[in-house]
KEKERO-873109 format. One line per field, with one value per residue (C-alpha): x, y, z; residue in three letters. Coordinates in Angstrom, 1 decimal. Example, Ala and Ser with C-alpha at 12.3 -4.5 7.8 and 13.67 -1.06 7.14 Angstrom:
REM residues 2
xx	12.3 13.7
yy	-4.5 -1.1
zz	7.8 7.1
code	ALA SER
END
This chain:
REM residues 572
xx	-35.4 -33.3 -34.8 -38.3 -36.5 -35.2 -38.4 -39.9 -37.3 -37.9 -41.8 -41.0 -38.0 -40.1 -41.8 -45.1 -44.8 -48.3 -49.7 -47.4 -44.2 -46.3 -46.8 -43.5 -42.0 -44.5 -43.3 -39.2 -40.0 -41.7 -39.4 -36.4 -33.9 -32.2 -32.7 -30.5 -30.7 -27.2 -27.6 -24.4 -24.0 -23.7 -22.8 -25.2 -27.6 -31.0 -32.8 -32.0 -34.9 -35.8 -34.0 -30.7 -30.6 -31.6 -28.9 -25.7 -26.3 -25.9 -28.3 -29.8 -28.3 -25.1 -25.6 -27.2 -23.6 -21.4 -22.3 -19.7 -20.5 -21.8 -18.0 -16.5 -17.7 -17.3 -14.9 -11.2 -11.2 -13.2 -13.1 -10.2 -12.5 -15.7 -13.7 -12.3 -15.8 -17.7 -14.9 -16.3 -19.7 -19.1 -20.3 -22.9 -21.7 -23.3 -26.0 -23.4 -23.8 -21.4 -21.2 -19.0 -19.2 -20.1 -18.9 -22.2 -21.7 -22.5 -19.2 -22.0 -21.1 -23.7 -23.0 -24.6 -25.5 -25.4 -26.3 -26.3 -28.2 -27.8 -30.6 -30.0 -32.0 -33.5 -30.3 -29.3 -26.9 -26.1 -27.4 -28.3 -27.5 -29.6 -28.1 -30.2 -28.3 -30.3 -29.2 -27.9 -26.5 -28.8 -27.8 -23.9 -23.8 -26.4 -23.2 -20.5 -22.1 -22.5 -19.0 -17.5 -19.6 -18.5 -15.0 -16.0 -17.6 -14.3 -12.2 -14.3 -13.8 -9.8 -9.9 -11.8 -10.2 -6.7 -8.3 -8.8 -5.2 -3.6 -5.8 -4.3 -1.0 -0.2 -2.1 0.9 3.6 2.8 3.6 6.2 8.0 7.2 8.3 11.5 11.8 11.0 13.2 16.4 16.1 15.6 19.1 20.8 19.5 21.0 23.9 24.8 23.8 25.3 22.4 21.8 24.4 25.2 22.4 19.7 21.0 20.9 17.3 16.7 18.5 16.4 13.2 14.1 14.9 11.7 10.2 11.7 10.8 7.6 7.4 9.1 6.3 4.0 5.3 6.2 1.9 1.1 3.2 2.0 -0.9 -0.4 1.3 4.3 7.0 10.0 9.1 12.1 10.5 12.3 11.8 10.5 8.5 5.5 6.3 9.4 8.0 4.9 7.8 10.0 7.5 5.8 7.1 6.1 2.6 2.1 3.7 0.4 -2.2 -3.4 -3.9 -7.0 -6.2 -4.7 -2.7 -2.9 -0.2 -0.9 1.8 1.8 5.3 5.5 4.5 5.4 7.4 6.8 8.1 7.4 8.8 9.2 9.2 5.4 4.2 5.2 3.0 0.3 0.5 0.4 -2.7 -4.7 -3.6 -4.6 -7.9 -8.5 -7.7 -9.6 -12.6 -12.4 -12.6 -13.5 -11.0 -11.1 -8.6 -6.8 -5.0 -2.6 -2.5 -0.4 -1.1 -0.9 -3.9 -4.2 -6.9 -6.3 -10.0 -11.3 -14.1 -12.7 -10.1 -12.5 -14.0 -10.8 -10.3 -7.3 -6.1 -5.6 -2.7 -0.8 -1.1 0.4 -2.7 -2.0 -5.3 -6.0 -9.1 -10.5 -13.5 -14.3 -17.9 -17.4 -18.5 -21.9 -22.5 -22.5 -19.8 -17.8 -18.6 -16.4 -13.9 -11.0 -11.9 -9.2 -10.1 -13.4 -13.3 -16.1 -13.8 -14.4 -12.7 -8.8 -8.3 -8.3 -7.1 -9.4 -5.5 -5.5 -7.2 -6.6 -2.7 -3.1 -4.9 -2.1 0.4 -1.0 -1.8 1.5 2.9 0.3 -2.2 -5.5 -7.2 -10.8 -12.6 -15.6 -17.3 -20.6 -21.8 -21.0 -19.0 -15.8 -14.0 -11.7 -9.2 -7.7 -5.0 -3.4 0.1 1.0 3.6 6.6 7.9 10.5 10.7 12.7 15.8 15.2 17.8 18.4 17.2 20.5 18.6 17.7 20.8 22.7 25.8 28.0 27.8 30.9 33.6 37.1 39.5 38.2 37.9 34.5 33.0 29.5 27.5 24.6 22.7 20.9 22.4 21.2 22.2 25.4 27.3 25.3 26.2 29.8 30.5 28.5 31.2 34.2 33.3 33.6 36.9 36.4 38.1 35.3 35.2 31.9 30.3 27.1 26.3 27.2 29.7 31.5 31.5 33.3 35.8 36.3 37.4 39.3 41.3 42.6 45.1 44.4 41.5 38.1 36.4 32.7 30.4 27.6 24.8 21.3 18.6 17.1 19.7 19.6 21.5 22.7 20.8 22.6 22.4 24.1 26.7 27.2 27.4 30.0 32.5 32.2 33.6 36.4 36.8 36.1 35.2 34.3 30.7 27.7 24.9 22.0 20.0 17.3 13.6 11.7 9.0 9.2 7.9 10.4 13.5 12.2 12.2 15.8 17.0 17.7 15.4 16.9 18.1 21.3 21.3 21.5 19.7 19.0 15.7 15.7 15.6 18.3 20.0 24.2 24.5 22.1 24.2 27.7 26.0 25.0 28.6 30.8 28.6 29.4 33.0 33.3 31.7 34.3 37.2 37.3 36.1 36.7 37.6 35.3 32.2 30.6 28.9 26.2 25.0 25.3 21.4 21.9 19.9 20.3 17.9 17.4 20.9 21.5 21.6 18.9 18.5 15.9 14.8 12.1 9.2 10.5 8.8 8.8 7.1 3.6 2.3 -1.5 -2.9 -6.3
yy	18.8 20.1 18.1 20.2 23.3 22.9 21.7 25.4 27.3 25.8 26.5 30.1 31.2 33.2 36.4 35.0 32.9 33.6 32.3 29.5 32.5 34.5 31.8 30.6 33.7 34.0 30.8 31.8 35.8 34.0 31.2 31.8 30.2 32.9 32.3 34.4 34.1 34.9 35.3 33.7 35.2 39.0 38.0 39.8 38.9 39.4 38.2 37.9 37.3 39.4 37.0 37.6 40.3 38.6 35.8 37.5 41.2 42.8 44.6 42.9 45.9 45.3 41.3 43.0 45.1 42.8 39.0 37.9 40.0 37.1 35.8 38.9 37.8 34.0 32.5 33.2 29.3 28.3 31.1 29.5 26.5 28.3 30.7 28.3 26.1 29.5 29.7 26.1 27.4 30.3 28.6 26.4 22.9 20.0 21.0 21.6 22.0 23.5 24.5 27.4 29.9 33.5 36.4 38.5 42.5 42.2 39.2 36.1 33.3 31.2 28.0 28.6 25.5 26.5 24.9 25.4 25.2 25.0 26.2 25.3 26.6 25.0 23.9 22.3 25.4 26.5 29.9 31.0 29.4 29.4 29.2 28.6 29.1 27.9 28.8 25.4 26.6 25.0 21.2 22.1 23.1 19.5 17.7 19.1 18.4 14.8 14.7 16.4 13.4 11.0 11.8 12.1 8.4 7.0 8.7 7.4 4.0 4.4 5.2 2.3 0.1 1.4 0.9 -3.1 -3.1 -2.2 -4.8 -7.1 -6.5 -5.6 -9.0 -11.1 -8.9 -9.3 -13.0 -12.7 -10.5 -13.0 -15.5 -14.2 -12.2 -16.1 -17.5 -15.1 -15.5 -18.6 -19.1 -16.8 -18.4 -21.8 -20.5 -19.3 -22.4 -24.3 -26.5 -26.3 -28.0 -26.1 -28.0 -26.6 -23.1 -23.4 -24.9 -21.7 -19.6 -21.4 -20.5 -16.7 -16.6 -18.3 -15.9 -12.2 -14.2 -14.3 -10.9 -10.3 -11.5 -10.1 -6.0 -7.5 -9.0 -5.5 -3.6 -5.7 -5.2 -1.4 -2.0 -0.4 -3.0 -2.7 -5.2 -6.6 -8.1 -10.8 -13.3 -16.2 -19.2 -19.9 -23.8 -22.8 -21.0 -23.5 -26.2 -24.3 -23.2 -26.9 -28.5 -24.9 -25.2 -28.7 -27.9 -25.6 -27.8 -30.9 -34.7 -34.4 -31.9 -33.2 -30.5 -31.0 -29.4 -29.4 -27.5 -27.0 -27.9 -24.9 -22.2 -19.1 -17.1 -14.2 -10.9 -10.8 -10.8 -14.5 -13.8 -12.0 -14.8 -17.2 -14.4 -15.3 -19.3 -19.4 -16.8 -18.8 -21.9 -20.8 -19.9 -23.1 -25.0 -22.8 -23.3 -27.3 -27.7 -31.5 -32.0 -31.8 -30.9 -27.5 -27.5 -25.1 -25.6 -23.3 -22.7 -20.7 -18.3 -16.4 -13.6 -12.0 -11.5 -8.2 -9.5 -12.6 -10.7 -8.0 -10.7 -11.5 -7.6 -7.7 -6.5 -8.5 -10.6 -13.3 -14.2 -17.5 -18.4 -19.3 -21.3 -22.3 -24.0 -25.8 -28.2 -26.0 -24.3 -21.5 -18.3 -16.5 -13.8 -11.1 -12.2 -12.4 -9.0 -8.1 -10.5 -8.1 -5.5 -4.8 -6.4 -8.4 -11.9 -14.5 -16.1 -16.1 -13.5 -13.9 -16.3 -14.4 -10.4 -10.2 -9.3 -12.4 -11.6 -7.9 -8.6 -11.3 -8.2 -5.6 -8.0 -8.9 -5.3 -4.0 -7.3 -5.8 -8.3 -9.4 -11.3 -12.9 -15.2 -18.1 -19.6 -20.2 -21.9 -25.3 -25.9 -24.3 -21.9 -21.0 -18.2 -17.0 -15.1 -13.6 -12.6 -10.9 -13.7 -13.3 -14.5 -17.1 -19.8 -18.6 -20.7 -23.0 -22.1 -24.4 -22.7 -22.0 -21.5 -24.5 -25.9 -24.4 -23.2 -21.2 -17.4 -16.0 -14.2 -11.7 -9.7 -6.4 -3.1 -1.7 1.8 0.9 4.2 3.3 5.4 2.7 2.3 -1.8 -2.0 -1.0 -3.2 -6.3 -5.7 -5.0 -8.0 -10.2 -8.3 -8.6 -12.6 -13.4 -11.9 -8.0 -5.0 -2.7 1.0 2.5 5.5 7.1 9.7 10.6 13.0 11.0 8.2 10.5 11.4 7.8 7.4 10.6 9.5 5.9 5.8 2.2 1.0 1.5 -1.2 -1.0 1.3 0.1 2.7 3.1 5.3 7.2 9.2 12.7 15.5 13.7 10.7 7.7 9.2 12.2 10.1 8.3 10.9 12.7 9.4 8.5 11.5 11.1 7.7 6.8 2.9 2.8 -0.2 1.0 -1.2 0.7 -1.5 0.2 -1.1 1.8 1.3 2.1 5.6 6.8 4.9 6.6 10.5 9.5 8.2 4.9 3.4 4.0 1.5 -0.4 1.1 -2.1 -2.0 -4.6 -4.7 -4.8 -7.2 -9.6 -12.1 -12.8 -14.9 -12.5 -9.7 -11.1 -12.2 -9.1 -7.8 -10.6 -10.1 -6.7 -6.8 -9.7 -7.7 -4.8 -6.7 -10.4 -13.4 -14.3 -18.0 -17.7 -20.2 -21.6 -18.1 -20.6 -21.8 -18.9 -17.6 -14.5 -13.8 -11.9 -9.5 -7.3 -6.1 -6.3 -8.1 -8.7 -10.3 -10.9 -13.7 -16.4 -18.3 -21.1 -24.3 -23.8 -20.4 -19.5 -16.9 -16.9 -14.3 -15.1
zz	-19.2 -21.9 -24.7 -23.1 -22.8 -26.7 -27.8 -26.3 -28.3 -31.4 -31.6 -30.3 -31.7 -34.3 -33.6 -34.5 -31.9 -30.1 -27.0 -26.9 -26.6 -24.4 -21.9 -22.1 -21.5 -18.2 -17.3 -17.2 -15.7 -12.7 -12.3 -9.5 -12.4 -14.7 -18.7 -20.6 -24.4 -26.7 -30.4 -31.7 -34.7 -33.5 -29.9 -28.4 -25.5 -26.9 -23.8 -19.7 -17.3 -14.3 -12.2 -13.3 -10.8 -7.6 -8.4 -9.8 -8.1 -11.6 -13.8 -17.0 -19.2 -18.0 -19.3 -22.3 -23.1 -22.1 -22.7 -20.2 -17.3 -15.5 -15.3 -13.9 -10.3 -10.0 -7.4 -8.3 -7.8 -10.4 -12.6 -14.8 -15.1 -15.9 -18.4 -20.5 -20.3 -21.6 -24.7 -25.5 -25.6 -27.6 -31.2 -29.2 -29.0 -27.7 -24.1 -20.9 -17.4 -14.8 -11.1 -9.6 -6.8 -7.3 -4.9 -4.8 -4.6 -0.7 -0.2 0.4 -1.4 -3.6 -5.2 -8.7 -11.4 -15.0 -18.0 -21.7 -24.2 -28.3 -30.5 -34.1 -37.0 -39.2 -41.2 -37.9 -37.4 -33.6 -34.0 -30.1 -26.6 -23.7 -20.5 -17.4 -14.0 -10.5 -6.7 -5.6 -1.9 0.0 -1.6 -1.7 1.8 2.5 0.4 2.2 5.3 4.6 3.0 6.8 8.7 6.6 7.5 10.8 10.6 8.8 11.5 14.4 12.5 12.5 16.4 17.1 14.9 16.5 19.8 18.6 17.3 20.5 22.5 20.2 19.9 23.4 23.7 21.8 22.3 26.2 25.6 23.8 26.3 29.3 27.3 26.7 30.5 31.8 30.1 30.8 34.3 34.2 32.4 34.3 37.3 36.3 35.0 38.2 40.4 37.9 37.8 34.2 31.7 28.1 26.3 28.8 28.4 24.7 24.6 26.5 24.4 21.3 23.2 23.6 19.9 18.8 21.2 19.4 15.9 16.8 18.0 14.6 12.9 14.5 13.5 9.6 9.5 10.8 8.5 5.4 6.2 6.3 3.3 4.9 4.8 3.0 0.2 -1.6 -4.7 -7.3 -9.4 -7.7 -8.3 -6.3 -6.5 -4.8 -2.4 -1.3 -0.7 1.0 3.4 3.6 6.7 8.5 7.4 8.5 11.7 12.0 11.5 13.3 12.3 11.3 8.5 5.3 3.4 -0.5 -3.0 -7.0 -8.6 -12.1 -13.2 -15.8 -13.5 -15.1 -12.5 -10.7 -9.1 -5.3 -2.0 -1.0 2.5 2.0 -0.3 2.8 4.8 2.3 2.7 6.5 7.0 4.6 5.7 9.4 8.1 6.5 9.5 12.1 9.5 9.5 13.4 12.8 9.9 5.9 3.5 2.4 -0.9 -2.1 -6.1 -8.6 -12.3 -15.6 -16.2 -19.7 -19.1 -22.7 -22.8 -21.5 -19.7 -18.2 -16.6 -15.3 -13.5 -12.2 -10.9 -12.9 -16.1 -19.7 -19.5 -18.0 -15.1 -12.1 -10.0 -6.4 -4.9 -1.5 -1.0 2.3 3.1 6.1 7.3 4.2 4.7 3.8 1.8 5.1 5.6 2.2 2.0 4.9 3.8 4.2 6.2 9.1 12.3 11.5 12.2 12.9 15.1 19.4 21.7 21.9 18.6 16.0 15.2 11.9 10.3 7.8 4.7 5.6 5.7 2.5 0.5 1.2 0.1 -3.0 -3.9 -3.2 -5.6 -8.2 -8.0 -7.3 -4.8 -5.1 -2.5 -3.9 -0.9 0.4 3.7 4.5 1.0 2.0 0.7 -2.4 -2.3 -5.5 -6.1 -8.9 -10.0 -13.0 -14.9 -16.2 -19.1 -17.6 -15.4 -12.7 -11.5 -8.7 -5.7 -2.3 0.9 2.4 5.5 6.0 4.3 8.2 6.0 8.4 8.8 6.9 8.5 7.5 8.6 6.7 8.9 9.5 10.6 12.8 13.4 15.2 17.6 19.7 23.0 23.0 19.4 18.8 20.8 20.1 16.5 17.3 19.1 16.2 13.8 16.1 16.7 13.0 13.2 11.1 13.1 14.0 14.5 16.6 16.5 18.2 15.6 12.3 13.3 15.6 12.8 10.2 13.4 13.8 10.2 9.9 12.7 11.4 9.1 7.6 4.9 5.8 4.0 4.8 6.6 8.2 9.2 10.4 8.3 10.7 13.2 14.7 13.0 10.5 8.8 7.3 3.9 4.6 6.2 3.6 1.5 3.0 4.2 0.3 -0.5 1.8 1.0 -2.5 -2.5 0.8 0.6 2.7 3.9 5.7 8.7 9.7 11.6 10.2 7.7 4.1 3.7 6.6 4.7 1.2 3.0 4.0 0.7 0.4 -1.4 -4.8 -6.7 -6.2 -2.5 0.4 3.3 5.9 7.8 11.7 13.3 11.9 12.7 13.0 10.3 8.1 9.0 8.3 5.3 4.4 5.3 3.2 0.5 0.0 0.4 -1.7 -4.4 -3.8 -2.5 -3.6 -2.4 0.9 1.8 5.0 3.3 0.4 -0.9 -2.3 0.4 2.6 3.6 0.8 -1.9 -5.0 -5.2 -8.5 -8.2 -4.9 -2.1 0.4 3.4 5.4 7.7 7.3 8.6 10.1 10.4 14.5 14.4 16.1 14.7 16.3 13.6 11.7
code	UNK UNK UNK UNK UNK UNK UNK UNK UNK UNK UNK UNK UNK UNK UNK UNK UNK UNK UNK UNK UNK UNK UNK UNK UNK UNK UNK UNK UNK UNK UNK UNK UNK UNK UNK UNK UNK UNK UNK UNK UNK UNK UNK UNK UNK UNK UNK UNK UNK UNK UNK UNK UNK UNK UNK UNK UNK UNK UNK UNK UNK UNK UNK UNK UNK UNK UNK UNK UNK UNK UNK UNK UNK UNK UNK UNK UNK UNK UNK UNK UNK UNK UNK UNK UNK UNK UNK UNK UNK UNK UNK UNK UNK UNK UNK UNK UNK UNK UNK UNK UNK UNK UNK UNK UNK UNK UNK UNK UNK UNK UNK UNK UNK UNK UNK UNK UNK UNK UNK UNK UNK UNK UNK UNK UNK UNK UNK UNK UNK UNK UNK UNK UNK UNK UNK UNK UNK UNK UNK UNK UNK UNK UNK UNK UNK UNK UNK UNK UNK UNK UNK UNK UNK UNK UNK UNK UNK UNK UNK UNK UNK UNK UNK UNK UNK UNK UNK UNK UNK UNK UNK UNK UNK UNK UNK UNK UNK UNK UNK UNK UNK UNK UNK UNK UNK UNK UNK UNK UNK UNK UNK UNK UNK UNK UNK UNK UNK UNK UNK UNK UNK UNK UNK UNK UNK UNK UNK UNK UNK UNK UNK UNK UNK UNK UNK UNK UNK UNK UNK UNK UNK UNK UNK UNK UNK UNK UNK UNK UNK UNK UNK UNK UNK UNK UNK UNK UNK UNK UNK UNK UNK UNK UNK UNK UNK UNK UNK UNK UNK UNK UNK UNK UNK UNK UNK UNK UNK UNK UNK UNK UNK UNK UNK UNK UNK UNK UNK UNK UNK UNK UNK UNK UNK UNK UNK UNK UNK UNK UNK UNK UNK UNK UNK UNK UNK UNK UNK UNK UNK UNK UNK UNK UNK UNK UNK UNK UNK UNK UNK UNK UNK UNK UNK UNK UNK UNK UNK UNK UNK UNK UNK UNK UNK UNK UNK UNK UNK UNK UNK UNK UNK UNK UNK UNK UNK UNK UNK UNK UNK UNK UNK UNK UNK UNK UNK UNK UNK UNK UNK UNK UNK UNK UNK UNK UNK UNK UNK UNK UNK UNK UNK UNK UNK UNK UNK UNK UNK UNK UNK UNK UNK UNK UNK UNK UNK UNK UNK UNK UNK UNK UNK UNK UNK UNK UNK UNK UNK UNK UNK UNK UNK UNK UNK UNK UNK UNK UNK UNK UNK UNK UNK UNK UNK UNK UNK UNK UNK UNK UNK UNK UNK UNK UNK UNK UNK UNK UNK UNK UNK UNK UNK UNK UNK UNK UNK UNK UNK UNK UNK UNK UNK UNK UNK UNK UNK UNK UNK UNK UNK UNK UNK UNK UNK UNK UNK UNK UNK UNK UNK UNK UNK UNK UNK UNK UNK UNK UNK UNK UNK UNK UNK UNK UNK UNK UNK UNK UNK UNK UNK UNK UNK UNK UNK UNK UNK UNK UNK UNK UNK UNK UNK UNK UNK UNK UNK UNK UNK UNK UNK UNK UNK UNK UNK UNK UNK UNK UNK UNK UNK UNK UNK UNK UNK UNK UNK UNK UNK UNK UNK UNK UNK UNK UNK UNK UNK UNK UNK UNK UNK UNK UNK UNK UNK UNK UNK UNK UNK UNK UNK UNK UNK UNK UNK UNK UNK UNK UNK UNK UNK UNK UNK UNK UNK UNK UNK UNK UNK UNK UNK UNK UNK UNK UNK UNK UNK UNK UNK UNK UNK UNK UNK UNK UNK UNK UNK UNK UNK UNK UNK UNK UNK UNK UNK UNK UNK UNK UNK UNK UNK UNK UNK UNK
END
């Protein structure tokens, strides 16, 4: 339309301009679109059409006196945008269009469209500008409708899909709880008859903690998949990883399913959380299986990818670089196209009533987005399925360490004093009596106030302060804050169950800062604690710190537990 409009101008820019000008200008004083005409040059407006009126609730001489009049009434909102977009204009330029709201003399509101024009002479000099401006209301107010169901579609979406999460969650947490209920009574029972020697009170002890890891697992899938765990990236290998977390994964799939590793042996490392990239393996290992009901072969392979080309690695949905590839492939049904495309959308699954969440490839996406990767899926019915993932590299190997899990090295212990301010009624006893059992001297408190009494009130070294995050009237922060003062020296180490956007509002997710996630375990937490004062303090002669289940962390230490090879989690 502007190429006709320009086209117009040129044959009837001149005054002899006959029937060709004269119909023209017909054509615009009939139209409902305005046309106003500005000679560049002397700044003047040398014509407006009747229209003008109708739309902007102005007279065409006041246009005619003042070329910007048309401004003075636009929406206080977009008047800074259509200002500045009108100084562009002012020597012509290249054609330009614009939308705004204009306040009309009686307070309606239109939504106006605007374009501009150049008209160049015959040098190919910008000499006038048309602009054309049209009463687009009716299709704003059609937009913004749309736009308000939308939102009303995607929030309809987020109640049903919550609906579905409950169901499912209540679903495993149920029997996890009955598991755990069952077995408690069941101890206490025999502990009381006296019919049950130790070992069958610790097998049921073992089941009750396999039970709470499970329910463990279940909140950390959820909360990856939210992306809203408290990811505790560092260099790591994936080769590392895969065979640290094989027995588990065979543990999960039956005879008839052979489970193939091909690791490169130069992988370039990685920086991740190990615990999510173990989150990773066992969702797409469950899939595999559940898609190979009569058997086949899942492979988990590693390698080095080099997307320097532009292309390549927009195929990948990744940036140019270097990247370690993760694969996991299967010889299952494969999926078709359907349903590719709601690969990783929350909650869909292919899979019958009550065995499967649709969580797996949801969860497996969140994770690898929040490591800064990219996650692509190759299947097609009754070929199987390849899953590839990609991590950006970096530019080291990273050094192979022993799974001091799995190694059983003995929780630590000392004598060291430490302040406990935990508001948790169950808690902060439990935690206590794991501190007083290795042997530390430990002060409790309720709140943060009473914590800062506590220490005001002994007289000897406190050595660490333990805290949670989230408290009333005073948060773990501010706690800190204030005993540190008091106390120069004093270690802290934050434990808290919230999620990571909660933790970050109180503080402590800076760097250098050590927190421990919710829910641990003895030995994580007097690993956590020995740690810390061994850092301060000296080494204690309470265990080999190597093979104690503590990891270095990009300056710090974290700690938080694994999969272990017994665990069940039943999500897709």
């Amino acid at each position: 339309m502007f190429e006709m409009i320009r086209d117009l101008l040129r044959r009837t820019r001149s005054a002899a301009s006959g029937a060709a000008g004269l119909n023209f200008r017909r054509l615009i004083e009939h139209s409902d679109q305005v046309f106003w005409l500005t000679d560049l040059r002397r700044a003047t407006v040398v014509y407006v059409s009747p229209s003008f009126e109708s739309l902007f609730g102005q007279s065409r001489e006041r246009l005619r006196a003042d070329p910007r009049a048309w401004t003075r009434d636009i929406h206080q909102d977009d008047r800074e945008m259509i200002e500045g977009g009108a100084a562009r204009f002012a020597d012509g330029g290249s054609p330009a269009e614009v939308e705004y709201r204009l306040i009309r003399p009686d307070g309606s509101i239109v939504w106006v469209r605007q374009r501009f024009i150049p008209i160049e002479d015959a040098r190919g000099r910008s000499v006038r500008r048309l602009a054309i401006a049209e009463d687009v209301t009716d299709r704003k107010r059609t937009e913004l409708r749309r736009v308000e169901l939308e939102e009303q579609l995607i929030q309809s979406e987020k109640v049903r899909a919550v609906g579905q999460l409950v169901g499912g969650v209540a679903h495993d947490f149920n029997n996890v709880l009955t598991t755990i209920l069952g077995h408690v009574d069941l101890a206490r029972v025999e502990a009381q008859t006296r019919v049950a020697d130790v070992d069958v009170l610790l097998a049921r002890l073992g089941e009750i903690r396999e039970s709470a890891e499970l329910a463990a697992d279940v909140v950390r899938q959820l909360l990856a998949f939210s992306r809203q765990q408290v990811a505790q990236p560092r260099p790591i290998s994936l080769n590392d990883v895969i065979r640290g977390s094989e027995r588990m994964l065979r543990r999960l799939i039956p005879e008839s399913v052979t489970l193939r590793i091909e690791a490169a042996p130069d992988l370039r490392g990685i920086r991740a959380d190990s615990g999510q990239i173990k989150q990773i393996l066992l969702n797409l290992v469950v899939n595999a299986r559940d898609a190979m009901p009569g058997g086949g072969t899942v492979t988990l392979a590693t390698r080095n990818v080099d997307l320097a080309d532009p292309s390549s690695a927009a195929r990948a949905g990744v940036s140019p670089g270097a990247y370690a590839l993760l694969e996991v492939r299967d010889t299952g049904s494969g999926m078709d196209e359907a349903t590719l495309r709601h690969a990783f959308e929350p909650f869909f699954t292919t899979k019958a009533m009550g065995l499967g969440t649709g969580l797996g490839l949801a969860t497996v996406h969140g994770i690898v987005k929040q490591s800064g990767g990219s996650v692509a899926i190759e299947s097609e019915s009754g070929t199987g399925t390849t899953i590839r993932i990609y991590f950006p590299a970096l530019d080291r190997v990273p050094e192979s360490r022993p799974d001091a899990a799995r190694l059983g090295a003995p929780a630590p212990g000392g004598t060291e004093t430490v302040l406990l301010c935990e508001d948790d009624l169950l808690v902060r006893p439990l935690v206590a009596r794991m501190l007083k059992n290795a042997g530390y001297r430990v002060l409790t408190a309720e709140n943060g106030a009473a914590a800062l009494d506590a220490a005001a009130r002994f007289e000897g070294l406190v050595h660490l302060l333990i805290t949670d995050v989230v408290m009333p009237d005073m948060d773990g922060k501010a706690l800190a804050d204030a005993l540190t003062s008091q106390r120069p020296g004093i270690e802290v180490l934050y434990v808290s169950g919230y999620t990571s956007d909660v933790i970050a509002h109180h503080g402590v997710m800076d760097e250098g800062v050590h927190l421990l996630e919710k829910p641990f375990t003895s030995a994580e937490l007097l690993c956590a604690v020995r740690r810390l004062l061994d850092r301060r303090y000296g080494a204690n002669t309470a265990g080999d710190p190597v093979l104690l289940p503590c990891v270095w962390r990009g300056g710090s230490w974290s700690h938080r537990r694994r999969h272990t090879a017994d665990d069940g989690v039943r999500f897709r």
